[in-house]
C-alpha positions as CSV (number, residue, x, y, z in Angstrom):
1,X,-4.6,8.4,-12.9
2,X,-3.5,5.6,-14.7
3,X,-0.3,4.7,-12.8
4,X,-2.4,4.9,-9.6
5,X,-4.8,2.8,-10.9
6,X,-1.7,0.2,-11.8
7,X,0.0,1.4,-8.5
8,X,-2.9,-0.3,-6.4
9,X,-3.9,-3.0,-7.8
10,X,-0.2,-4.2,-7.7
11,X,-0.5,-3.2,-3.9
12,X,-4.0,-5.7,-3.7
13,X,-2.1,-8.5,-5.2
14,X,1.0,-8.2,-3.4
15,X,-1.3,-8.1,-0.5
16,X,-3.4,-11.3,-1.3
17,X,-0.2,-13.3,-2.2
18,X,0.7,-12.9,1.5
19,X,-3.2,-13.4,3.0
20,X,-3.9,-9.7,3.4
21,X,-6.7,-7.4,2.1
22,X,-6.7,-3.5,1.3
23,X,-8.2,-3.2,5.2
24,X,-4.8,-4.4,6.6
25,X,-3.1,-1.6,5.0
26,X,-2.6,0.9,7.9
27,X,-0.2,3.4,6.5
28,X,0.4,5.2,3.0
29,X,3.4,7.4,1.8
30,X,2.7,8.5,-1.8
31,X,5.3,10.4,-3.1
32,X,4.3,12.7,-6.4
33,X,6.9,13.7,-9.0
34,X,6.6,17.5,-9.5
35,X,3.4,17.5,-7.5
36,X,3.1,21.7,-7.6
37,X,3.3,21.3,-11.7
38,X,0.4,18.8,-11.4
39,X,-2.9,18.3,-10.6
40,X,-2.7,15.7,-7.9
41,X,-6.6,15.0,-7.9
42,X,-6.7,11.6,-9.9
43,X,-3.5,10.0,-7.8
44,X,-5.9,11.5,-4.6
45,X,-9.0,9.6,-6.4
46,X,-7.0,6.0,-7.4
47,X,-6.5,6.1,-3.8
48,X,-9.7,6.1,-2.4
49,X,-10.9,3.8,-5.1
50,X,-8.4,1.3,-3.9
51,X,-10.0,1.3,-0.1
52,X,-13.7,-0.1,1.1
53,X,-15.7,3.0,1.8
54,X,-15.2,4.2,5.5
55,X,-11.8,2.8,5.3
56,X,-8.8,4.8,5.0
57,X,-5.4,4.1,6.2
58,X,-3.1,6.8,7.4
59,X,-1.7,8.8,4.6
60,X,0.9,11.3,3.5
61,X,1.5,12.6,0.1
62,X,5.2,13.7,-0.8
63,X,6.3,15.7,-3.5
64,X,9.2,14.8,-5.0
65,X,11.5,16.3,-8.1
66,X,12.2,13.2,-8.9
67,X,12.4,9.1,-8.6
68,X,14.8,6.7,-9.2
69,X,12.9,5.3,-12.2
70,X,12.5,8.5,-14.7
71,X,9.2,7.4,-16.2
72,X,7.8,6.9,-13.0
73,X,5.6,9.7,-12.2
74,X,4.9,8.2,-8.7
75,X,5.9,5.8,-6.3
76,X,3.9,4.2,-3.1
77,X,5.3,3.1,0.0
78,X,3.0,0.7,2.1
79,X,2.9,-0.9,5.7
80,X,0.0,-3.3,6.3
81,X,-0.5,-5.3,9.5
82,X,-1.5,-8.9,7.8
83,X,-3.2,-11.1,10.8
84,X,-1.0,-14.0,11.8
85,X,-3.8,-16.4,11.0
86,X,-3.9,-15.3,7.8
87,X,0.1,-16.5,7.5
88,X,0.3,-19.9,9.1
89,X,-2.0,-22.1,6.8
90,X,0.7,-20.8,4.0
91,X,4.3,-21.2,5.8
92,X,6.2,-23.7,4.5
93,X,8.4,-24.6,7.8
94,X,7.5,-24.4,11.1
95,X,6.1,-21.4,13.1
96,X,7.7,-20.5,17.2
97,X,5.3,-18.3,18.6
98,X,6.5,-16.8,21.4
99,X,4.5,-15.1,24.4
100,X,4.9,-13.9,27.9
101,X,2.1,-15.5,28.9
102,X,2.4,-18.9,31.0
């Protein structure tokens, strides 16, 4: 519960640092330390807490026996599609965009 709960709103700030939101996360891989010893239901609940309702990206949920950090209980991998515009305002040298159209 409580990890989670730390887990995500790491995520959103990580996220917002870069001009992203929860809604441009598009894909989840939770992975659970001993996740048949458990019950999973409060890492389930932090993450739908962590999304608008009616939003929720793709997700898998992985159990483990262990992770590289002992104390750990679980670890969240996360691939979010940040819009461009979000980007450019904040780079600090210049951008090539490159298209095929002419």
């Amino acid at each position: 519960g409580e990890q989670a709960k730390l887990t995500f709103e790491n995520i959103k700030r990580a996220l917002e640092a870069e001009g992203g939101t929860m809604n441009d996360v598009v894909e989840l891989q939770i992975f659970i330390v001993d996740l048949q010893k458990i019950d999973p239901n409060p890492a389930y609940q932090a993450v739908r807490d962590a999304f608008p309702p009616g939003f929720k990206p793709v997700s898998m949920v992985i159990g483990v026996s262990a992770l590289a950090i002992p104390e750990l209980k679980m670890e969240v991998n996360v691939r979010a599609a940040v819009p461009l515009k979000a980007k450019i305002g904040k780079l600090k040298r210049p951008l090539l965009l490159l298209s095929d159209q002419p």
